[in-house]
N, C-alpha and C positions, 0 to 999 in steps of 0.2 A: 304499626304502633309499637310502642315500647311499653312494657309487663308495669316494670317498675319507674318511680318517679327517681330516676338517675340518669343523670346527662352523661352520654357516649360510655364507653367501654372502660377510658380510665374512674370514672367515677363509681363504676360495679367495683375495680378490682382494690379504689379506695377503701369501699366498705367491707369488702371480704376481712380486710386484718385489720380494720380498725374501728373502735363504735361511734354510733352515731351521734352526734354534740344533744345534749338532755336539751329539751325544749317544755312551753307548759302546754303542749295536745297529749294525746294519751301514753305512755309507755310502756315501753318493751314486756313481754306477761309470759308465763306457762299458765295455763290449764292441765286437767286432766279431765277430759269427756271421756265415757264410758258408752260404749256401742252396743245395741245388738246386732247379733249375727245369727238368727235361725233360735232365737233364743238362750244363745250363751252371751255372756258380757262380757266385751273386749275392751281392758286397759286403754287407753293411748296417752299422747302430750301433746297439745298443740303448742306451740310455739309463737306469739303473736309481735309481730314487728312495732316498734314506735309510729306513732301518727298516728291521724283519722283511717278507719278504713269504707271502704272493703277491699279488703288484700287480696293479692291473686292466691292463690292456696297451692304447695308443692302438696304432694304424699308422696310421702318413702316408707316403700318396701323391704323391708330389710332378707336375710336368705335364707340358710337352712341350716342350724336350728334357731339361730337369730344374733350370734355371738358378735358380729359386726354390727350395730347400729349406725355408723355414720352420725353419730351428734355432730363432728367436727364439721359437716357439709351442713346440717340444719340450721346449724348455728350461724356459720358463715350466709347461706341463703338466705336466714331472718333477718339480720344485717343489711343486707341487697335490698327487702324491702317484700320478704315474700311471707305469711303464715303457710307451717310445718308442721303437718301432724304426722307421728308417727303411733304404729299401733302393734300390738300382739297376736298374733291368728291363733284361735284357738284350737286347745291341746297343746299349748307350748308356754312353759316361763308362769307353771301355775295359774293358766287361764282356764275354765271350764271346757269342758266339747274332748274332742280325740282327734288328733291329728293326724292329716293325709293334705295331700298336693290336692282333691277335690275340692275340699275345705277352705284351701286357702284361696283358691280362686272364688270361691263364694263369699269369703271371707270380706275379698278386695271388694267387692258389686254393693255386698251391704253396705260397710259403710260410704262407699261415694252417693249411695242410695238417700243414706240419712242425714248426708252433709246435705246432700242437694233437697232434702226435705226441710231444713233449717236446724237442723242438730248444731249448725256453729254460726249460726244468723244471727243478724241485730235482730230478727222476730222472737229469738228465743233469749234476748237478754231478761227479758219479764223474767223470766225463771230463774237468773241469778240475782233479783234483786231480793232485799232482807224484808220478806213480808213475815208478820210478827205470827203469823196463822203454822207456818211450817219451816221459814226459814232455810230453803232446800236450792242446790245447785244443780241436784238433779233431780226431776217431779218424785221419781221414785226413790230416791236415795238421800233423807232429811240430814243436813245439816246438824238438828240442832233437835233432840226430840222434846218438844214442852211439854209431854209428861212426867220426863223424869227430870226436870226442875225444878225445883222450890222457890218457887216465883212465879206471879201471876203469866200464865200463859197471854194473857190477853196484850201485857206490857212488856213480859219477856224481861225486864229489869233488876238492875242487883239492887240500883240508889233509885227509889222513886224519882227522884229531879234527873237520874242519868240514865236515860234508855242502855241495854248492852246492845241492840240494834238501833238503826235509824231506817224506819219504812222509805222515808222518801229518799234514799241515799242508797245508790245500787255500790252491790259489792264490785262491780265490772263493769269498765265504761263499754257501751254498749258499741262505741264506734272502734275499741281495740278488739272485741271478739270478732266481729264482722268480717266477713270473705265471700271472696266472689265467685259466687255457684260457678259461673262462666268461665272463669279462666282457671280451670285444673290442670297441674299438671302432673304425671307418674314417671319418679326416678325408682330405679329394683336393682338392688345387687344381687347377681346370682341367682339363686330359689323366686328372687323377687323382680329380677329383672327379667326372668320370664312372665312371672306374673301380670306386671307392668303391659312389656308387650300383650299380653292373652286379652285383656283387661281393654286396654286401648283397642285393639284389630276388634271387638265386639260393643265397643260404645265410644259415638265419631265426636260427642261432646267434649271429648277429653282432649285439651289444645295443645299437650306436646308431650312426648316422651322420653325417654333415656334408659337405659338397661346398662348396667355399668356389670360386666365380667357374669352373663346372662348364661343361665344354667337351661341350655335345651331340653325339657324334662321328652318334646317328642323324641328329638334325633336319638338319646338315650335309652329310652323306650327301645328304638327302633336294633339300637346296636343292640342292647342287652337281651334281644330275642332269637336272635341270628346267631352270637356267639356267646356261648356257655364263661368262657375266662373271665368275660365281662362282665355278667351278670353279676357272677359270685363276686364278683372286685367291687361293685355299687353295691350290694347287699352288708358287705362288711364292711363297706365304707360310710354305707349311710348308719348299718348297727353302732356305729362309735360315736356316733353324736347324738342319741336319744335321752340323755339325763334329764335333759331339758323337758322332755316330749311325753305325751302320754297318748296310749291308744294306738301303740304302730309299733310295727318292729322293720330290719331290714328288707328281708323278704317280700310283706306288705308293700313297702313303696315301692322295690322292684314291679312288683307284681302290678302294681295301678299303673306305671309310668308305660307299662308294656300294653297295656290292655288299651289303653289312652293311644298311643301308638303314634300316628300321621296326624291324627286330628291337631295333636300337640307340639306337631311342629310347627319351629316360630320362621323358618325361612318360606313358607305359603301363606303368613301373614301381609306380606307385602302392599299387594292388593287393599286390602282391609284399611292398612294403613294411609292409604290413600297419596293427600299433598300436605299432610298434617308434619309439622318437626319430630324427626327422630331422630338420634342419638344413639349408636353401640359403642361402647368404650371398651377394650379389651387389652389384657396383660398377658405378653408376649410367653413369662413363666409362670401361668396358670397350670398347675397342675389339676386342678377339680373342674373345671371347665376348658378345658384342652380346647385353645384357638383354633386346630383341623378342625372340631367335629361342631364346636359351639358359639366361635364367632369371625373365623373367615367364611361360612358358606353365608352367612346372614349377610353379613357386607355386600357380597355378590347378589345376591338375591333383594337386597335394599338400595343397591348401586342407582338405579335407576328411578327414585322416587326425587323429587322437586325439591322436599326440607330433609333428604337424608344429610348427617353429619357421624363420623367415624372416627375414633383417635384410639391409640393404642399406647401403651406405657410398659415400660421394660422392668415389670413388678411380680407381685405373686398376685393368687387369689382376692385377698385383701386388698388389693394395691397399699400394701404396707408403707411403702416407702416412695409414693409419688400420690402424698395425700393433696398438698397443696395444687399439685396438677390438674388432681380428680375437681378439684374445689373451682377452681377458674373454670376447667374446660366445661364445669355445669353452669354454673353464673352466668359466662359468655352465652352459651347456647339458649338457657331461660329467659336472658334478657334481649335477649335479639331482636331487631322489630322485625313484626308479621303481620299480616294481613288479616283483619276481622273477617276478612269473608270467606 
């Protein structure tokens, strides 16, 4: 099967750079759904393609402390024909909670938890529609509060003859929010391309993967216990990027990522991973994920699975400067046909 409704390989890489001709089915949307996680509320955007759905749904992972988002790949993916939600793990970017690598693994479980509960279903469009009672996009979080209105709550109106809502007239066509529980897929840069992989090797629902310059927080771990230079080089390295962050310091991550140890390592995921697609993209001038220790042994160690796929880019961390590369070589891979079974 093919993910998305686009004939062969030229017609993904049509829509990567260019939009889709306006039509009168639904059109292209952001949302912003709001998660819980263990009781902290995570930001996110979904993303929602033109047409009917149910869309196949990416999630992107973003890394550590989150200063690469990848819009330019979501964008492009929603284009292709996919919904794109991206979200905030909390303790980061003014999100409630305290942030650790625990966290964010837990982070990822809740919400695929809540999507695949209907958090982004046509069962939950009811709740985006304009009922004159509460008027709310999310049960918990009103819209519009009719106490502090001056206006008949019951009518909700400025002009008796002009409603300011219309009950029968949803704010959201129920068939652009729509996504299909079934076809999830996990891309992670970095922080989040382990994530991704951690995420997938322990839940086989998840229909393909990608880790784009995937940060092995095990191997890491495992260096940083063994040699002292090390440690203290991740500790300072990680100390420089916490503005963002709250609830950690360098030492702290050191210290989890160590304690975590083998369990955390993503090259004895293999296994796990089964014959499902997966994906490691790696840049050859990574300095923060150094290809020795964080994505030539994974290649080797993924060598042997049925949907492995591999590509590597002569870039930085970011893959700063072979964006449009990153952009294809995911397209091509997401839209590949695969087997339902």
């Amino acid at each position: 099967m093919t993910w998305v409704g686009v004939e062969g390989i030229e017609g993904v890489m049509d829509l990567l750079f260019a939009d889709r001709p306006v039509t009168d089915g639904p059109r292209a949307a952001m949302s912003t759904p709001v998660f819980d996680s263990d009781g902290v509320r995570l930001p996110s955007v979904l993303l929602t393609p033109a047409g009917d759905g149910p869309h196949p749904l990416v999630v992107m992972l973003n890394g550590f402390p989150g200063n690469e988002r990848n819009a330019d790949v979501a964008q492009a993916l929603r284009r292709v024909g996919f919904a794109v939600l991206t979200f905030h793990y909390r303790g980061s970017w003014g999100t409630g909670g305290e942030w650790s690598w625990g966290n964010v693994l837990a982070d990822v479980r809740n919400v695929l938890a809540s999507v695949r509960e209907g958090a982004l279903s046509e069962a939950d469009a009811g709740r985006l529609s304009a009922d004159a009672g509460q008027i709310s996009v999310d049960a918990g979080r009103p819209l519009v509060d009719a106490g502090r209105l001056s206006v008949d709550a019951g009518r909700l109106s400025v002009d008796a003859g002009r409603p300011l809502v219309d009950a029968g007239r949803p704010l959201v066509d129920a068939r652009q929010i729509s996504v299909d529980t079934g076809q999830i897929s996990l891309v992670g840069h970095s922080l989040g391309g382990f994530a991704a992989l951690m995420t997938a090797a322990g839940d086989p629902h998840i229909r393909a993967v990608a880790a784009i310059a995937a940060f092995d927080l095990g191997a890491a771990g495992q260096l940083a216990a063994v040699d002292p230079a090390r440690r203290v080089a991740y500790e300072a390295a990680f100390g420089e990027e916490l503005l963002p962050l709250t609830g950690t310091s360098g030492p702290a991550l050191v210290a989890e990522m160590r304690q975590a140890g083998a369990a955390w390592g993503l090259a004895a995921l293999a296994e796990r991973l089964g014959d499902r697609p997966v994906l490691l993209v790696g840049a050859d001038r990574d300095t923060v994920a150094e290809p020795d220790v964080h994505f030539r042994p994974l290649v080797d160690a993924y060598a042997h699975l049925p949907g492995f796929r591999h590509a590597r880019f002569d870039t930085d961390h970011a893959l700063s400067d072979s964006r449009v590369g990153l952009t294809t070589t995911l397209a091509s891979f997401l839209t590949a046909p695969r087997s339902t079974t």
